[in-house]
KEKE-3310 file (N, C-alpha, C; in steps of 0.2 Angstrom, whole numbers, plus 5000, padded with zeros to 4 digits):
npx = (5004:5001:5006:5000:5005:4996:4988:4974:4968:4964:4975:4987:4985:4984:4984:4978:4982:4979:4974:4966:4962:4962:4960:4955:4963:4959:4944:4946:4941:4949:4957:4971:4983:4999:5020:5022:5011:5011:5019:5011:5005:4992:4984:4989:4981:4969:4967:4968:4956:4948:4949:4947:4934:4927:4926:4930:4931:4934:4946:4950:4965:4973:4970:4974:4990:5004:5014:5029:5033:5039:5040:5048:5061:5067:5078:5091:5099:5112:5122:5135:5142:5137:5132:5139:5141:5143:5153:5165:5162:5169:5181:5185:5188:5178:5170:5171:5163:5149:5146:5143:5133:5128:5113:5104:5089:5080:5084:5074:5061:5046:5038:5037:5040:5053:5071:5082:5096:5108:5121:5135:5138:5142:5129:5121:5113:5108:5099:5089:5083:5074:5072:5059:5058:5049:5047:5055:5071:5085:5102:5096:5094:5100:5088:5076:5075:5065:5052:5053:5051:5043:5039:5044:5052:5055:5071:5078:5096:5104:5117:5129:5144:5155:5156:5153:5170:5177:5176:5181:5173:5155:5143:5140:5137:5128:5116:5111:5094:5079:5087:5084:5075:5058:5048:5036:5028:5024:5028:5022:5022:5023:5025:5034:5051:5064:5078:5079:5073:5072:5079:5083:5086:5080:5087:5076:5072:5083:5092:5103:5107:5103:5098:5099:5093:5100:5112:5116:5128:5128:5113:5096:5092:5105:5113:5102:5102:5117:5117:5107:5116:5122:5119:5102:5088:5073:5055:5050:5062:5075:5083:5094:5097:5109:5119:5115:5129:5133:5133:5132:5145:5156:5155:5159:5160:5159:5142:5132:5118:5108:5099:5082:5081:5072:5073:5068:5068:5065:5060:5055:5038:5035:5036:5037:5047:5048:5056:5059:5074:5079:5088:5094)
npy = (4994:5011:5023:5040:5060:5072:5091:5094:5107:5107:5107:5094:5075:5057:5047:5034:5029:5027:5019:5030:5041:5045:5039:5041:5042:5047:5043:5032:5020:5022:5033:5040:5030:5024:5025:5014:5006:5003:4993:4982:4968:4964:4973:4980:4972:4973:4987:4987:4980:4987:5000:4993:4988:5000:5009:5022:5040:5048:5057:5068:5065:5075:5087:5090:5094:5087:5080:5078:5061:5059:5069:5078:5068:5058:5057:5054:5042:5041:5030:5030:5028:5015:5010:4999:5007:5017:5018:5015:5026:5036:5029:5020:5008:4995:4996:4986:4988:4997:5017:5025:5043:5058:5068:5082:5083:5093:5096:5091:5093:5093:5086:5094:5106:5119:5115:5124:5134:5138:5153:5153:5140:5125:5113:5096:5084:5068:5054:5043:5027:5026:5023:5020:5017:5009:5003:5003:4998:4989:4982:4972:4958:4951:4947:4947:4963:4966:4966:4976:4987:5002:5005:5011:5023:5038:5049:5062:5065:5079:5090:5099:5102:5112:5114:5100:5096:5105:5104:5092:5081:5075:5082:5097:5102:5093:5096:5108:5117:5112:5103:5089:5083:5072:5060:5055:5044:5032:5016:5002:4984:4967:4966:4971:4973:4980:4981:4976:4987:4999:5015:5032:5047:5065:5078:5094:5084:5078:5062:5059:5048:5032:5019:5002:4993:4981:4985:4988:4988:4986:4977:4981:4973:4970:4985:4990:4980:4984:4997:4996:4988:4998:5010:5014:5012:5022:5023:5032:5037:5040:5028:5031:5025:5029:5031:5029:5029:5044:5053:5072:5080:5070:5071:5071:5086:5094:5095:5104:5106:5122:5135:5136:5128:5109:5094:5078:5065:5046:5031:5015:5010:5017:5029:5048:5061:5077:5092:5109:5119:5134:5152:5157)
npz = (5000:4998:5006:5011:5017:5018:5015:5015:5017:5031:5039:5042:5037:5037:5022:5011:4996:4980:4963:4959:4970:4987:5001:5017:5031:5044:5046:5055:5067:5079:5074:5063:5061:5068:5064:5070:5071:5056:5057:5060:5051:5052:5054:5042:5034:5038:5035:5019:5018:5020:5010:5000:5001:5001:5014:5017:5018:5003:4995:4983:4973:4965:4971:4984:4993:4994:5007:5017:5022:5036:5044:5055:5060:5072:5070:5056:5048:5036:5024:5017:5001:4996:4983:4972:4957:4962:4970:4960:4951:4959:4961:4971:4985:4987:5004:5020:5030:5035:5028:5037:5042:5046:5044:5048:5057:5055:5041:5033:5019:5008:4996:4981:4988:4988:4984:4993:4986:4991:4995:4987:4986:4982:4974:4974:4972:4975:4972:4981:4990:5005:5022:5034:5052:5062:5073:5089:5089:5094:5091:5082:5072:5056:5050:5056:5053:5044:5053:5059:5054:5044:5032:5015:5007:4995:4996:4993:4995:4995:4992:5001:4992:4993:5008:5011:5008:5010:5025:5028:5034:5033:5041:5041:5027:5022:5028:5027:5028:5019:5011:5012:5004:5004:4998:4988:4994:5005:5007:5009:5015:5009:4995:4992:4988:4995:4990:4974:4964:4954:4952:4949:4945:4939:4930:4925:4917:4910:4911:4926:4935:4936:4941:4952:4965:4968:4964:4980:4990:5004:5010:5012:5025:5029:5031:5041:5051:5057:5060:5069:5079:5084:5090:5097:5088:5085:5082:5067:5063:5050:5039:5026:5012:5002:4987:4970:4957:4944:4950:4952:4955:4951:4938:4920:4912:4928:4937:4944:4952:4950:4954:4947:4941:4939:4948:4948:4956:4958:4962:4959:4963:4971:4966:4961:4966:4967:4965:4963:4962:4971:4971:4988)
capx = (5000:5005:5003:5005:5004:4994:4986:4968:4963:4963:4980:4990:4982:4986:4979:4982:4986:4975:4977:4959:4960:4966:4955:4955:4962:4956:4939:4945:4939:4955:4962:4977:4991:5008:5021:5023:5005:5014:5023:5008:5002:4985:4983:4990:4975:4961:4967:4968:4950:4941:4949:4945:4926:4926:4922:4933:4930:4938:4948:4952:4975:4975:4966:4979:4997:5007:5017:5032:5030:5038:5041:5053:5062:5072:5086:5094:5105:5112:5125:5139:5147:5134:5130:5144:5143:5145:5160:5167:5166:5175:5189:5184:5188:5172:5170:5170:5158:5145:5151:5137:5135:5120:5108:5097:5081:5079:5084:5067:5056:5040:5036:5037:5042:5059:5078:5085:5102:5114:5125:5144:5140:5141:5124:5122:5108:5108:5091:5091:5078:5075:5069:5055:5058:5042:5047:5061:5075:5092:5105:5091:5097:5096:5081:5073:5076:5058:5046:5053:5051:5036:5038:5053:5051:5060:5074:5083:5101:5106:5124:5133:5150:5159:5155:5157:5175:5181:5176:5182:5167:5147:5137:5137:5136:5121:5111:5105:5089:5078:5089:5081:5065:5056:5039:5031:5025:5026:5026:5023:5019:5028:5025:5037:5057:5071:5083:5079:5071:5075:5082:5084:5086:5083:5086:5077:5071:5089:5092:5108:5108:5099:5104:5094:5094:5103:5118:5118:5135:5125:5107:5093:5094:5112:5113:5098:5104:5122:5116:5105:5121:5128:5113:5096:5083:5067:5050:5053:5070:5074:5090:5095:5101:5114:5115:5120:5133:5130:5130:5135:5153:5158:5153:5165:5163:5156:5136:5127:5114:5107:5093:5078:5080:5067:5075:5062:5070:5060:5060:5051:5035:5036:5034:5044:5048:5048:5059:5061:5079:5077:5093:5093)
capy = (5000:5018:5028:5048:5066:5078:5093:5098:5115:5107:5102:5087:5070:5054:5043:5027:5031:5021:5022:5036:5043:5047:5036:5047:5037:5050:5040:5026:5021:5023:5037:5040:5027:5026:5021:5007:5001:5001:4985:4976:4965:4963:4980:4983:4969:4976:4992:4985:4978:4997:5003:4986:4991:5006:5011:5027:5045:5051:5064:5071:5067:5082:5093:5091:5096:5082:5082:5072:5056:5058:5080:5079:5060:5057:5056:5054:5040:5039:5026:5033:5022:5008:5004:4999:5008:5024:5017:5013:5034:5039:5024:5018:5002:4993:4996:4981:4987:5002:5020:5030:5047:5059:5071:5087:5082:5101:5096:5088:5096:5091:5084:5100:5111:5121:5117:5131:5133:5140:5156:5152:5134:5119:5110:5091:5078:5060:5049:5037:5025:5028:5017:5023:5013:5009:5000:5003:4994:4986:4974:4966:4952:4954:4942:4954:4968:4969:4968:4985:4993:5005:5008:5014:5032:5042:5054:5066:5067:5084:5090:5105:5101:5116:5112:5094:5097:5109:5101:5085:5077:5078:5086:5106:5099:5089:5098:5114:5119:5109:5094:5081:5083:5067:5058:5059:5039:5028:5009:4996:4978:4961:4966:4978:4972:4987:4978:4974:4993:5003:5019:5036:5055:5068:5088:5097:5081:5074:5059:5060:5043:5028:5009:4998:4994:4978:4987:4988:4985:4983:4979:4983:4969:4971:4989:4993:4978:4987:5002:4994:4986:5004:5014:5012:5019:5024:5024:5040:5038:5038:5026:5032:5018:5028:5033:5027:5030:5049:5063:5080:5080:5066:5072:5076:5090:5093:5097:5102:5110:5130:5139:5138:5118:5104:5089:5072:5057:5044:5022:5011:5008:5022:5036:5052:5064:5082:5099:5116:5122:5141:5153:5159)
capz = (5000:4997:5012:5010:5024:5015:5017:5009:5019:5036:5043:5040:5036:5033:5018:5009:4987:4975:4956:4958:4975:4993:5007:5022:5037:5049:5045:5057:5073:5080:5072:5059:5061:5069:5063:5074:5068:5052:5056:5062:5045:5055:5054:5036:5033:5038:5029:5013:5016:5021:5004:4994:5003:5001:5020:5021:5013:4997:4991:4974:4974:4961:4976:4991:4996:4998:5013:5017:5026:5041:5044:5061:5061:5077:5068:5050:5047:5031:5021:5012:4996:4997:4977:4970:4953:4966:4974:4954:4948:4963:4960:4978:4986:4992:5011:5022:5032:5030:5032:5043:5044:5049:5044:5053:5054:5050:5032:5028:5015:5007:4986:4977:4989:4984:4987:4992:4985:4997:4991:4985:4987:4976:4978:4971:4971:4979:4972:4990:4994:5012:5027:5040:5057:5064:5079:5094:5087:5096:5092:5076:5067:5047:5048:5060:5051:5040:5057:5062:5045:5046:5026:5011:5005:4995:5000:4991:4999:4994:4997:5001:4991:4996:5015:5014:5006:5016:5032:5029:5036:5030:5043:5037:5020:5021:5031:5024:5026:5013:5009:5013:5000:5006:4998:4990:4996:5009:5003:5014:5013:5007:4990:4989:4987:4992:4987:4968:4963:4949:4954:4943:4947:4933:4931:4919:4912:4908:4916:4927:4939:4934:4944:4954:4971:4967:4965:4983:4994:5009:5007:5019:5032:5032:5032:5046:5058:5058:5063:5075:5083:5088:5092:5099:5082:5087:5078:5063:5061:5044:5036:5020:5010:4999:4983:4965:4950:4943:4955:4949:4957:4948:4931:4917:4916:4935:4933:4947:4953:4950:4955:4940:4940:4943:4952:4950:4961:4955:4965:4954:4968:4975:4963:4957:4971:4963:4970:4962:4965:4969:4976:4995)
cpx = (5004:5003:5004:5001:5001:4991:4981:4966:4963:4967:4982:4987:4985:4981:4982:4978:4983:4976:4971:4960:4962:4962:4959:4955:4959:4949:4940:4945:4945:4961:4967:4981:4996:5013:5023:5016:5004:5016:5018:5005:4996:4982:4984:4983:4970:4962:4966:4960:4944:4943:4945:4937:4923:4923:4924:4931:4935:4941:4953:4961:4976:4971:4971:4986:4999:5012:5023:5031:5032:5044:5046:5056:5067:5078:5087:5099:5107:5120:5128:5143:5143:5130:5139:5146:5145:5153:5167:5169:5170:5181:5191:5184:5181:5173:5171:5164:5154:5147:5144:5140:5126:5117:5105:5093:5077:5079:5077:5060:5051:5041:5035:5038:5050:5065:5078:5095:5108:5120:5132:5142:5140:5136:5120:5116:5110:5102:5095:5085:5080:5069:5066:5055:5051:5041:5054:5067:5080:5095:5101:5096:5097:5087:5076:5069:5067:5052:5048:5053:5046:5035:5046:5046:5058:5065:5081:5089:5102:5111:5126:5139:5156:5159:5158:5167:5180:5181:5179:5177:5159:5144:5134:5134:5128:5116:5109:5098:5084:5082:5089:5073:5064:5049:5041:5024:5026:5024:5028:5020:5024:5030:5030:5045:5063:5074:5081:5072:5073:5075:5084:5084:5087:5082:5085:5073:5076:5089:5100:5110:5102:5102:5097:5097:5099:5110:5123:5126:5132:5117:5103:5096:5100:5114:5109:5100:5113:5120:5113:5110:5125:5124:5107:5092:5076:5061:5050:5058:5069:5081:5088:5099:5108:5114:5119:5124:5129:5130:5134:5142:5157:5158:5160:5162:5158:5149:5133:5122:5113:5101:5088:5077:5076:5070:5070:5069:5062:5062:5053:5046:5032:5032:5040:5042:5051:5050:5062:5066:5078:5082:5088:5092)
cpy = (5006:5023:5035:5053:5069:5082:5096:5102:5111:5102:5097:5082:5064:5050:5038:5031:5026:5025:5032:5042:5043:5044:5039:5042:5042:5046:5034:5025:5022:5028:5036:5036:5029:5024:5012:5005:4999:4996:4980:4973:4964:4968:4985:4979:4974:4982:4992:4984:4983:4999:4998:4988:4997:5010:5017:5034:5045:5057:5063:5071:5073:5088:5095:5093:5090:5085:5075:5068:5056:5067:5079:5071:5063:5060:5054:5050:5038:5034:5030:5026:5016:5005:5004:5001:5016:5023:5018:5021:5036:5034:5020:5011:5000:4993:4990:4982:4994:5009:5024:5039:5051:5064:5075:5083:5087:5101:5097:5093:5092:5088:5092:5107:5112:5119:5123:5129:5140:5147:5155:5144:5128:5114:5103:5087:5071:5057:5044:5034:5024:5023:5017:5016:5013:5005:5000:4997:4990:4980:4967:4962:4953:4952:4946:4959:4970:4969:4974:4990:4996:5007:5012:5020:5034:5051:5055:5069:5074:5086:5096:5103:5105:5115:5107:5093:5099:5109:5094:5080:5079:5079:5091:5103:5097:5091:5105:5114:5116:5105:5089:5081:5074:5065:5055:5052:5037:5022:5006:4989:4974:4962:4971:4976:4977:4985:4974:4979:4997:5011:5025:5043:5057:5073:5091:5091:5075:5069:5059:5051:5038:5020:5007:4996:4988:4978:4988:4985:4980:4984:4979:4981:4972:4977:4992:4987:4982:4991:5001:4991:4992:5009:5011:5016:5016:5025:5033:5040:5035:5035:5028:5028:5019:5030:5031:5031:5039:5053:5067:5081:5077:5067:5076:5078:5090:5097:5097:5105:5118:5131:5139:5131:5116:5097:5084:5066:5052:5036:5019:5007:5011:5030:5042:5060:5071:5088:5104:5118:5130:5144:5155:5167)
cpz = (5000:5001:5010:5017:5018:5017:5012:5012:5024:5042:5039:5042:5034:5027:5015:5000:4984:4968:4956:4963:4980:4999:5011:5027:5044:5052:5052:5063:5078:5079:5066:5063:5063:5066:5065:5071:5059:5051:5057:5054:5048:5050:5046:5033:5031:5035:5025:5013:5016:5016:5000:4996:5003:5007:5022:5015:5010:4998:4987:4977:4969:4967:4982:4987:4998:5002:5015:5023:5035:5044:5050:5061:5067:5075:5061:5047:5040:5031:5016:5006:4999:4989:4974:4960:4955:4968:4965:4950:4952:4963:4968:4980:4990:4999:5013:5027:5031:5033:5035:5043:5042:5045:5050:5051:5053:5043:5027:5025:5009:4999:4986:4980:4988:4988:4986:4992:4989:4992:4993:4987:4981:4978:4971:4972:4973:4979:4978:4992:5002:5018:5031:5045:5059:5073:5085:5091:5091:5096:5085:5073:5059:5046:5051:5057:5049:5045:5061:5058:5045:5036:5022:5009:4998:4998:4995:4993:4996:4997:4993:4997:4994:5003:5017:5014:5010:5024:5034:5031:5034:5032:5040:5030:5019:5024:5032:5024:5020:5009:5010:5010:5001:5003:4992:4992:5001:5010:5009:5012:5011:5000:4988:4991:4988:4990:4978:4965:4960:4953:4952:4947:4939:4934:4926:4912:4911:4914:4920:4932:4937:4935:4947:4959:4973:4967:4972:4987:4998:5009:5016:5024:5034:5036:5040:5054:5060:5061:5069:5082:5088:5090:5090:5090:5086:5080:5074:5061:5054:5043:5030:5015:5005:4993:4976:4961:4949:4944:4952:4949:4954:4942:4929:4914:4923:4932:4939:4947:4955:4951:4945:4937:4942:4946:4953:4952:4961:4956:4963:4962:4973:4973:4962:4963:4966:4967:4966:4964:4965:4973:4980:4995)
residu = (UNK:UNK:UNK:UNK:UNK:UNK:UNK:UNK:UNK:UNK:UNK:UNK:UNK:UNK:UNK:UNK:UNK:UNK:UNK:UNK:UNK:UNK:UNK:UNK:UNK:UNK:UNK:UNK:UNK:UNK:UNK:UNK:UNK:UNK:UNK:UNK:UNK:UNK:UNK:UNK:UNK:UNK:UNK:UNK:UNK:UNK:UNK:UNK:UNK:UNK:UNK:UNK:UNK:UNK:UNK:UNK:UNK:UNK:UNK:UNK:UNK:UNK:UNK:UNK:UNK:UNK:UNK:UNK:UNK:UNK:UNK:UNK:UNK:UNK:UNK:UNK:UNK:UNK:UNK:UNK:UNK:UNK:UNK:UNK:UNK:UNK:UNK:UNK:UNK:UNK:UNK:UNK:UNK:UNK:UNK:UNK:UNK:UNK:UNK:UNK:UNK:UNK:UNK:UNK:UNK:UNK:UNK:UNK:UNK:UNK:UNK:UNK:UNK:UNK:UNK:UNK:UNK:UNK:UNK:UNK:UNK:UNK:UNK:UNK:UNK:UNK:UNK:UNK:UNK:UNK:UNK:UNK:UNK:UNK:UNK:UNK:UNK:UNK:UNK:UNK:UNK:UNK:UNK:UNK:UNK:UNK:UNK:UNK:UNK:UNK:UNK:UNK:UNK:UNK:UNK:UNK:UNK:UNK:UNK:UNK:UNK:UNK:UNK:UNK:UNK:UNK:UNK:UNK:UNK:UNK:UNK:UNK:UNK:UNK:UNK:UNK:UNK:UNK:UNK:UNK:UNK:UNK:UNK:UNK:UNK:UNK:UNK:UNK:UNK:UNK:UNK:UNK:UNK:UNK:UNK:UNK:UNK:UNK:UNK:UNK:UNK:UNK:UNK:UNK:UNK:UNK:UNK:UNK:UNK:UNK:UNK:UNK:UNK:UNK:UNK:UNK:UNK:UNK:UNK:UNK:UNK:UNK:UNK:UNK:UNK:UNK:UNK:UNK:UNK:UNK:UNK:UNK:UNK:UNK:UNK:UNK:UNK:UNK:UNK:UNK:UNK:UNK:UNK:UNK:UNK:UNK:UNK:UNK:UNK:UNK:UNK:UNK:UNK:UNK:UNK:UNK:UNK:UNK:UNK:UNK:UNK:UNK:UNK:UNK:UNK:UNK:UNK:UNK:UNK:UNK:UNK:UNK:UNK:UNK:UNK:UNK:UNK:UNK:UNK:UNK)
# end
């Protein structure tokens, strides 16, 4: 199922994404969903059977403001050099294990609302299927891994170049104001494979990254029980799994990103995650 946050004239909402239409989970005797009720397959059930019966109100998806899936996440973890045609442009020895490094959770910005592109900076694109926790975490096994999943998303890593470069390390860099554009889905269910997901970013139309998630180093399991080994994740938290072959920086000649761009990040399942770059 394709969960989304959106806003039609009365607050944020959630809904479940049909090919027509928005069912309005507010409708339910219970309220809007956690993510922790995310992970319960009971619960995804009987969801599936109020839309399949039509028991929840509508609304029009060309009428609302989507909203990204999860607006404040605890925390940001992302995976650096984890496809390996990523690790191949920069001339990169495969890691051995995975390399972590964080994200504000101030970054995060909506489907279609604007990068803001930083003055004097070099500002780069990173398509990343991304990983909503849904359940307290610690210590999981790979096997584990998918009952604490609350849903994949997409997540537009966005990078300072100048910042990260000149710091040595990628916090300032990656966490500008508006780079984490996040949505514009949140897929959940068995039917949904991260690990074997076509994977594309394009600017303007052009296509600039284009892999599959197959490509990965470290694939989910692997990736989110590591992390779970070294810190506790909490329900919200987003892992970011990384990002392929193509990014700007890498480009002969270098090609990144300028104010008056359109940015679609686009996970086969997911959908195509849309952001206006506009200067500061």
């Amino acid at each position: 199922m394709k969960f989304v946050r959106y806003n039609h004239g009365a607050g944020p909402a959630w809904g479940i994404k049909t090919d027509t239409a928005i069912h309005a989970l507010a409708d339910l005797p219970g309220g809007e969903p956690s993510y922790q009720d995310l992970t319960n397959r009971r619960y995804l059930d009987w969801l599936q059977d109020a839309v399949r019966n039509d028991t929840l109100s509508q609304v029009d998806a060309d009428e609302v403001s989507l909203l990204a899936p999860v607006p404040r996440p605890p925390k940001i973890v992302c995976a650096g050099l984890n496809y390996h045609d990523h690790a191949e442009e920069q001339d990169e020895e495969v890691p051995d294990v995975p390399l972590l490094f964080a994200k504000a959770p101030t970054t995060v910005t909506n489907p279609n609302s604007p990068i803001v592109h930083p003055r004097d900076e070099q500002v780069d694109y990173e398509v990343e299927l991304a990983v909503v926790i849904g359940r307290t975490a610690t210590d999981l096994n790979e096997a584990e891994v998918s009952d604490y999943v609350a849903g994949y998303t997409i997540l537009n890593d966005v990078s300072g170049r100048s910042a990260q470069f000149s710091d040595g390390q990628f916090f300032r860099g990656k966490s500008y104001d508006t780079f984490s554009p996040m949505g514009p889905t949140l897929v959940t269910g068995m039917n949904f494979d991260p690990n074997a997901v076509d994977v594309s970013l394009r600017v303007d139309g052009k296509t600039k990254q284009s892999s599959n998630t197959e490509e990965f180093i470290f694939d989910v399991p692997e990736l989110v029980s590591y992390i779970s080994a070294n810190m506790t994740l909490q329900p919200g938290d987003v892992v970011s799994t990384g990002t392929p072959g193509g990014v700007g920086i890498f480009r002969d000649p270098v090609d990144l990103l300028e104010p008056g761009q359109i940015c679609e990040a686009e996970i086969e399942g997911i959908g195509t995650l849309t952001n206006p770059v506009v200067a500061e």
